[in-house]
C-alpha positions in Angstrom: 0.0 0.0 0.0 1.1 3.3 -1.3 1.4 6.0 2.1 -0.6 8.3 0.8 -3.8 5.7 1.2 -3.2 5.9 5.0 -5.2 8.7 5.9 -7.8 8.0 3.6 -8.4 4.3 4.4 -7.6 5.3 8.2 -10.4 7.9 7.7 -12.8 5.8 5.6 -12.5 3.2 8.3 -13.4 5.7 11.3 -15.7 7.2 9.5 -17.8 3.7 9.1 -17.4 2.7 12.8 -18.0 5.9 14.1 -21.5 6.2 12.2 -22.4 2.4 13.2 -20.6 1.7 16.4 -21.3 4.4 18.8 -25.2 4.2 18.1 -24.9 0.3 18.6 -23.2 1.4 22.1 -24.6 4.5 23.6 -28.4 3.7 21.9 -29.3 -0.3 21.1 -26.6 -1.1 24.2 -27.9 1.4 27.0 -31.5 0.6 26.0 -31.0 -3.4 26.8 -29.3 -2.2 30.2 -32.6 0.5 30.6 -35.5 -2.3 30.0 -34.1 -5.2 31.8 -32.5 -3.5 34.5 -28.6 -2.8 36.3 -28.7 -6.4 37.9 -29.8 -8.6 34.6 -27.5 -6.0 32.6 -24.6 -6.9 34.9 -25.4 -10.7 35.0 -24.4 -10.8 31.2 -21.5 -8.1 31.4 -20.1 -10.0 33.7 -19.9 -13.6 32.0 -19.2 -11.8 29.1 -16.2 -10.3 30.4 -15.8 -14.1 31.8 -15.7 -15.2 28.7 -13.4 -13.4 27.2 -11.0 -13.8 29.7 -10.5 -17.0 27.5 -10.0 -15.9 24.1 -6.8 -17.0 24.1 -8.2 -20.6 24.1 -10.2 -19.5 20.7 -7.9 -17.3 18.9 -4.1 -18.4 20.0 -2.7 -15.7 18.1 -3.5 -16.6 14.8 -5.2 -13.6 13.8 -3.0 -10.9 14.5 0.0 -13.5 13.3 -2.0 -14.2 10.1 -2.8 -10.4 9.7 1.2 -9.8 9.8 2.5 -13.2 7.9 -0.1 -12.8 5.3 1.0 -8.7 5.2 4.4 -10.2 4.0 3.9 -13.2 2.6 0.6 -13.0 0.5 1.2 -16.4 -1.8 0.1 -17.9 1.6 -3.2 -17.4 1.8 -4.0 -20.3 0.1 -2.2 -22.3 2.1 -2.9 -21.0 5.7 -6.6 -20.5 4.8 -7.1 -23.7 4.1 -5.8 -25.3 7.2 -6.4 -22.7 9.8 -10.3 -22.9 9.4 -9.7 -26.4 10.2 -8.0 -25.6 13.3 -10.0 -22.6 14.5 -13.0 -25.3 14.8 -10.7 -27.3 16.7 -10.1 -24.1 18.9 -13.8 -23.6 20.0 -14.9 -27.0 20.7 -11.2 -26.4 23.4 -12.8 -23.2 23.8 -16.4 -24.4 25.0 -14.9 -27.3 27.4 -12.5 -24.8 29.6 -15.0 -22.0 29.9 -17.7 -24.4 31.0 -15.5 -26.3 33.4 -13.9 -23.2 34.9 -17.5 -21.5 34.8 -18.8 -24.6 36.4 -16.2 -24.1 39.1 -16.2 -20.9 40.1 -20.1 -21.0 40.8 -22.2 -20.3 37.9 -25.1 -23.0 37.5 -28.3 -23.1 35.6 -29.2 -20.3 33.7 -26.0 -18.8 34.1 -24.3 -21.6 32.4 -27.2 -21.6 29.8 -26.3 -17.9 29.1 -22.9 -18.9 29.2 -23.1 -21.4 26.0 -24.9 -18.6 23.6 -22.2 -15.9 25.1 -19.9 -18.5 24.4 -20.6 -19.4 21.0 -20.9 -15.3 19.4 -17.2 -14.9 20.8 -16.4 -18.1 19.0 -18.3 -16.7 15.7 -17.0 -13.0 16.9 -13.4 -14.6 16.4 -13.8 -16.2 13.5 -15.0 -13.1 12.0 -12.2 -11.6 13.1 -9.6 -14.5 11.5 -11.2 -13.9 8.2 -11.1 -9.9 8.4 -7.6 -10.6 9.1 -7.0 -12.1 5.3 -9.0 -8.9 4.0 -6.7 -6.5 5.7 -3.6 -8.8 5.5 -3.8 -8.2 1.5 -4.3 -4.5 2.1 -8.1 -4.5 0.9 -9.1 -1.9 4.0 -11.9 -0.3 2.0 -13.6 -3.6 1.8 -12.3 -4.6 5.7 -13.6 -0.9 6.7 -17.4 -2.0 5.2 -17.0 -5.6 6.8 -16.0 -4.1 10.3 -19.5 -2.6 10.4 -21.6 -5.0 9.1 -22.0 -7.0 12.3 -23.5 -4.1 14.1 -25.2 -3.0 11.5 -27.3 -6.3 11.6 -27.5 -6.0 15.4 -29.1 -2.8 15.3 -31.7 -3.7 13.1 -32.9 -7.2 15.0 -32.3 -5.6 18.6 -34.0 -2.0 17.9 -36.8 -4.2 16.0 -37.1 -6.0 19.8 -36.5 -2.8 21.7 -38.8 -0.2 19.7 -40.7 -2.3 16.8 -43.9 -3.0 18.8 -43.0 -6.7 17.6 -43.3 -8.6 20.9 -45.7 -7.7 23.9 -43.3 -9.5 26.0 -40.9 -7.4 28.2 -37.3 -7.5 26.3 -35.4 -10.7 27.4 -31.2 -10.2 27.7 -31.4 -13.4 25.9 -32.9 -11.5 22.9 -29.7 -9.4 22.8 -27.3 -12.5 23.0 -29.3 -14.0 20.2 -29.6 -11.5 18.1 -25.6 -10.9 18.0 -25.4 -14.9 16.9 -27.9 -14.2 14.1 -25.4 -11.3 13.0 -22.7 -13.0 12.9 -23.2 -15.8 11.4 -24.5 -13.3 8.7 -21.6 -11.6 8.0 -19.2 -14.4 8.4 -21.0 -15.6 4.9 -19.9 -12.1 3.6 -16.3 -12.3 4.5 -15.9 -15.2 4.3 -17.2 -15.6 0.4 -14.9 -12.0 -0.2 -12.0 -13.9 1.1 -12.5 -17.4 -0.7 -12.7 -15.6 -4.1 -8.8 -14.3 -3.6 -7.8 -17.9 -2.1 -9.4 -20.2 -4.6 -10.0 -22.1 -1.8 -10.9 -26.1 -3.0 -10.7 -28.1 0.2 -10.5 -27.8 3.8 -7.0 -29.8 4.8 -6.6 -31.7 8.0 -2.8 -31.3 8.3 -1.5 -31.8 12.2 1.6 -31.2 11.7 0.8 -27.6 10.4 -1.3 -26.8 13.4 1.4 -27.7 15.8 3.8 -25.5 13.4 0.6 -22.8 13.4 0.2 -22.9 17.1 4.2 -22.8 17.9 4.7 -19.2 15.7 1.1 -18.0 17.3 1.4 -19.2 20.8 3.3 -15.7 21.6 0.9 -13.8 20.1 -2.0 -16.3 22.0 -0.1 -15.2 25.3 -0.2 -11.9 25.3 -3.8 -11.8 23.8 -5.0 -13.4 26.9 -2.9 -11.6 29.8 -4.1 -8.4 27.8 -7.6 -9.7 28.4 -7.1 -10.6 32.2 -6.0 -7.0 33.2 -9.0 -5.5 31.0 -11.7 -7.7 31.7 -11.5 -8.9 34.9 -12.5 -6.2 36.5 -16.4 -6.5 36.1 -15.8 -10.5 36.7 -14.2 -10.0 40.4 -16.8 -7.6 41.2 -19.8 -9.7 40.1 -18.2 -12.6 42.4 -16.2 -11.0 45.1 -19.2 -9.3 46.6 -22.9 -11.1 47.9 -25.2 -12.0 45.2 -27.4 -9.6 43.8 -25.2 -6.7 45.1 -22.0 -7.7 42.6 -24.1 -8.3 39.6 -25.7 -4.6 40.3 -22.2 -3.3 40.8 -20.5 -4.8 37.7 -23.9 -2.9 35.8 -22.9 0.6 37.1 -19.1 -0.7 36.1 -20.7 -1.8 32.8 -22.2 1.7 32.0 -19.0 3.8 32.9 -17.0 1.2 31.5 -19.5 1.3 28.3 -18.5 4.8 27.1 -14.8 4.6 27.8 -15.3 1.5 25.4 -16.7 3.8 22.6 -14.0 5.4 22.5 -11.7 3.4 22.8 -12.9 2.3 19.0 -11.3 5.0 17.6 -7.6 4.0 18.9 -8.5 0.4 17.9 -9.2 1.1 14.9 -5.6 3.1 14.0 -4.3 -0.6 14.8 -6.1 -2.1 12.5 -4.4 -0.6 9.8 -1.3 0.3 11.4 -0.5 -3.5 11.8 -0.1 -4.8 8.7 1.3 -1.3 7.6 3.9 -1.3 10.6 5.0 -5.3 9.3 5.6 -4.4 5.7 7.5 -1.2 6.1 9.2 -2.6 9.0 10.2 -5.8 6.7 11.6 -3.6 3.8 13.1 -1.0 6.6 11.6 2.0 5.8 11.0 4.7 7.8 8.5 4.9 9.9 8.8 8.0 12.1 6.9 9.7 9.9 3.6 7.0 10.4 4.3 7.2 14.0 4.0 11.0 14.7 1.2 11.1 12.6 -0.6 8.5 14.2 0.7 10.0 17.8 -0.2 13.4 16.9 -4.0 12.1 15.8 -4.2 9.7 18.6 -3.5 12.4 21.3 -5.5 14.9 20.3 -8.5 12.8 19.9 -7.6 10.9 23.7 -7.0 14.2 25.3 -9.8 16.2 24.3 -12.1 13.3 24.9 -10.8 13.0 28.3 -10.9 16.4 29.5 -14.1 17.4 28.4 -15.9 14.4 29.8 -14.5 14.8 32.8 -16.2 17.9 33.1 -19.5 17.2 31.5 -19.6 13.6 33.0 -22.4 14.2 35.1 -24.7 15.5 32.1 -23.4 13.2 29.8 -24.3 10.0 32.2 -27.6 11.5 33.0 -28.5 11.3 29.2 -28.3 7.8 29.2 -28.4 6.4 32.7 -31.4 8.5 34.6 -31.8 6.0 37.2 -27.5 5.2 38.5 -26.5 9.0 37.9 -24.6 9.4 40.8 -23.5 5.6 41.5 -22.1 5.9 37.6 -20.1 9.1 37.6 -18.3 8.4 40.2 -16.8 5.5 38.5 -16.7 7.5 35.0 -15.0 10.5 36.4 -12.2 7.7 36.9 -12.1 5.3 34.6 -12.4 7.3 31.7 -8.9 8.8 32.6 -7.9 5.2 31.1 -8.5 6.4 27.5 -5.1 7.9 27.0 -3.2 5.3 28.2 -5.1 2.9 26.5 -4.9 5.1 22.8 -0.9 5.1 23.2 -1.1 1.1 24.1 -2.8 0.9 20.1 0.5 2.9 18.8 3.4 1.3 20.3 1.6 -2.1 21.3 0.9 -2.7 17.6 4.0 -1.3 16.6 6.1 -3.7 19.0 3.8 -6.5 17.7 4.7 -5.5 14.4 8.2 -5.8 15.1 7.9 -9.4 16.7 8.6 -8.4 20.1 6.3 -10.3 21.9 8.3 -11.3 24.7 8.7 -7.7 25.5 4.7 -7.2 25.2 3.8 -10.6 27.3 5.9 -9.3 30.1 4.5 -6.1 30.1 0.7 -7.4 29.7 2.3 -9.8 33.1 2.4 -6.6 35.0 -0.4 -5.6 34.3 -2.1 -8.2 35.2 0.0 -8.3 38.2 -1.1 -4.4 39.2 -4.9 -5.0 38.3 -5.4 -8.2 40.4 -4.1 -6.7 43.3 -5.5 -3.2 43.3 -8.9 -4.9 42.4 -8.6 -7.1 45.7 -7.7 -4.8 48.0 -9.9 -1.9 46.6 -13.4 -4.1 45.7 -14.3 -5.1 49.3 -14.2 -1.5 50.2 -15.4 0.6 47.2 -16.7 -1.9 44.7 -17.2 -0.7 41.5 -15.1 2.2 42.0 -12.3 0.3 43.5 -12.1 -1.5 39.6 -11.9 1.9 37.8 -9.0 2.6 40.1 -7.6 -0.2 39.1 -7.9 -0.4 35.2 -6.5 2.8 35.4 -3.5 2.0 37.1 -3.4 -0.6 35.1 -3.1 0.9 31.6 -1.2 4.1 32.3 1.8 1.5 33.5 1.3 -1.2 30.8 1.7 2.2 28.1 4.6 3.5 29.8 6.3 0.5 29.5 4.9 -0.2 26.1 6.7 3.5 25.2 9.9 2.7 26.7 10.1 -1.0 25.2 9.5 1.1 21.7 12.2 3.5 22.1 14.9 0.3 23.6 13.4 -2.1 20.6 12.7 0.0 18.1 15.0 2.7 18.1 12.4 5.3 17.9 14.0 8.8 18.8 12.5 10.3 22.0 12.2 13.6 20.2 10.5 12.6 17.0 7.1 12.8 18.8 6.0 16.5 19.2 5.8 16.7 23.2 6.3 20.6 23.3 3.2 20.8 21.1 1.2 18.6 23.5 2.0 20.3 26.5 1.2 23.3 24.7 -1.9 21.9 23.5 -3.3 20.5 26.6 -2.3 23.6 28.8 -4.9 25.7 26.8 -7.5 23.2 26.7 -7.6 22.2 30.3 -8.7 26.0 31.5 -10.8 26.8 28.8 -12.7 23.4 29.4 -13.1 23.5 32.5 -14.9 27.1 32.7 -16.8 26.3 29.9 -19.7 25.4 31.9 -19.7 28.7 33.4 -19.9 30.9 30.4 -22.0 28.5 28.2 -25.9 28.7 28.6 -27.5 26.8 25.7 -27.9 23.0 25.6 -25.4 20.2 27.1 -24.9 18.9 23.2 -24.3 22.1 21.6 -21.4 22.7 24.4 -19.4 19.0 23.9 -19.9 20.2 20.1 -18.0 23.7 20.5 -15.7 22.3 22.8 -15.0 19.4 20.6 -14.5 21.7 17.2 -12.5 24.2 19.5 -10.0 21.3 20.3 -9.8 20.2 16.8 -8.8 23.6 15.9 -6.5 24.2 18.9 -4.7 21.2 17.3 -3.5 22.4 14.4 -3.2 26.4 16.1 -0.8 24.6 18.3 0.6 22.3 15.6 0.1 19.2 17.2 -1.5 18.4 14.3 0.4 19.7 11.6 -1.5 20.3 7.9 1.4 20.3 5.9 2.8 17.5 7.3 -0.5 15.4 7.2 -0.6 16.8 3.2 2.7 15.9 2.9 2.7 12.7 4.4 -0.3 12.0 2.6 1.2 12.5 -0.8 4.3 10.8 -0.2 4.5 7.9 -2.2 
């Protein structure tokens, strides 16, 4: 890919999510957690964070390691394809045996366990998805990836606001709905990828080929590793709270977590979705050694201003902003916003250098960092939950990912020899010295609607960006035409 299709396919890609995703979120999301209630809400956040703490099991690194070897290496798509399907089924039927024996064990029975098989089976069908997107991106096709990466949701906002608003049902909306109206999606557009990616593979046969899975499974099981420390530290949170405290009162609490946690995750889309592309950009250039300091400041530049801003001025809105969407926990959820949504930063620079380090191979480096974290959150979650519950957590994600990026950052400037001064850090400073004070009395000289306010602060920030030139015009032009 050409450099000057970054920004467009980066923006093309945002631009999808960020019409699709955030109304899947903030309007199909908060209205299952508004009709069947905190506790019911929190029941399913919980063993769906459960469940995920297994994805290792499911995945084992293949995707991101396809996403790079296939970056590379594209006359291997055939090949891989071909047995890899093969083995992801293997994976889930693994999959389904330790989640239901370690669910079994730590206490969930009867409907929990029934809820627990369909959760179970759309992260299953949620990872294959994500296998097959990684072929679509893997040969650089992001236009097609960027229309893909939507069309789950897409499908999921249709069956659920059908359930939700449609007048279809006189019955009261069942979280079971929800759950099955995600497998129904997915199993939709895993026909779509899947048929885009078979006409590049001229695919004949599935192949049952051991020896290639234990090869597979060796190269991958770094990637695997990390994958599943990163999801300990980042999901676990909302799982220790739902069974640390007395029943009843932990499912309620890991809902309140849930709708704090729900708009920090939002967000946090938008950093995601830099790594999407950066990934397989980062493992070609870094393969034919070009430079990449120019991709990296970019990125930096766009992923701080969009973090910052975000952070500072919903911190000072949060109470309006949780009262549009959660009337009934307003004050139980902003105190766990006000501090968990301090995470996004961190979390936005973990998609730059994480991805780049991953990029580079280094996943020794990242599996002892992700260690750490894990490390920092289990312990700040058990001291902190039996005290302060669900704020207790958001103390501890936080801690959480502001160490696992600052070690992320200094792995990146030991690994990858990535000057110290090629990212604009005067211009930040600069940048967030301005916005702090002018956010924070904004309330105070503003007297029209809650929306309109974000909005101005939101457009001022864009264009203190490039006063300041943390975001730099000429060099995103420039950048953008380079070939």
């Amino acid at each position: 890919m050409k450099q000057k299709d970054f920004i467009f396919n980066l923006a093309l890609l945002i631009f999808l999510n960020l019409l699709v995703k955030p109304f899947w979120m903030l309007g199909v999301d908060v209205g299952v957690q508004n009709s069947v209630g905190a506790e019911n809400y929190g029941l399913y956040f919980s063993i769906n964070n459960f469940a995920l703490l297994f994805y290792m099991v499911l995945d084992m690194g293949t995707a991101n390691f396809n996403n790079r070897n296939i970056a590379r290496n594209t006359q291997l798509l055939d090949k891989h394809l071909s047995n890899i399907i093969v083995l992801r089924i293997l994976l889930g039927i693994a999959y389904f045996a330790v989640i239901f024996a370690v669910g079994a064990l730590i206490g969930y029975r009867g409907n929990q366990l029934r809820l627990l098989f369909w959760i179970g089976l759309n992260q299953f069908l949620s990872v294959f998805l994500l296998y097959v997107r990684s072929n679509i991106s893997a040969l650089l096709m992001f236009k097609t990836d960027s229309v893909i990466s939507v069309t789950d949701k897409l499908l999921m906002i249709l069956f659920c606001g059908m359930l939700l608003w449609g007048n279809v049902t006189e019955q009261p909306f069942r979280i079971e709905w929800f759950v099955w109206s995600q497998t129904v999606a997915y199993l939709i557009t895993i026909a779509i990828a899947l048929g885009i990616v078979l006409k590049k593979a001229h695919l004949r046969r599935l192949n049952w080929n051991p020896a290639f899975f234990i090869v597979i499974l060796k190269k991958s099981f770094p990637y695997a590793l990390v994958t599943l420390l990163m999801a300990c530290y980042y999901r676990m949170d909302s799982v220790l709270l739902e069974r640390m405290l007395p029943a009843g009162v932990g499912a309620e609490q890991s809902g309140i977590y849930a709708s704090a946690f729900r708009l920090l995750d939002v967000l946090t889309m938008v950093a995601y979705l830099f790594s999407v592309i950066l990934l397989p950009l980062f493992s070609k250039m870094l393969k034919q050694k070009e430079d990449i300091q120019p991709v990296v400041r970019t990125s930096f530049s766009l992923l701080f201003l969009f973090s910052v801003s975000a952070v500072v001025i919903l911190y000072v809105y949060r109470q309006p902003v949780i009262q549009l969407f959660y009337p009934d926990i307003v004050d139980e959820s902003v105190a766990v916003f006000r501090l968990i949504i301090l995470g996004l930063i961190p979390i936005s620079m973990n998609y730059l250098f994480g991805t780049l380090l991953t990029a580079n191979g280094s996943m020794k480096q990242l599996n002892i960092i992700a260690l750490v974290g894990i490390v920092i959150n289990v312990t700040v979650n058990l001291l902190l939950i039996p005290k302060m519950m669900a704020i207790g957590s958001a103390i501890a994600s936080f801690c959480t990912q502001f160490t696992v990026a600052f070690l992320q950052f200094l792995f990146t400037l030991r690994i990858i020899g990535l000057p110290f001064s090629s990212l604009p850090w005067l211009r930040s400073i600069v940048f967030l010295a301005i916005l702090l004070p002018v956010a924070a009395f904004a309330p105070t000289v503003l007297h029209f609607s809650v929306i309109w306010q974000l909005l101005l602060l939101a457009a001022f920030a864009l264009a203190l960006g490039f006063a300041t030139g943390l975001v730099n015009f000429k060099e995103v032009k420039e950048f953008g035409i380079r070939n």
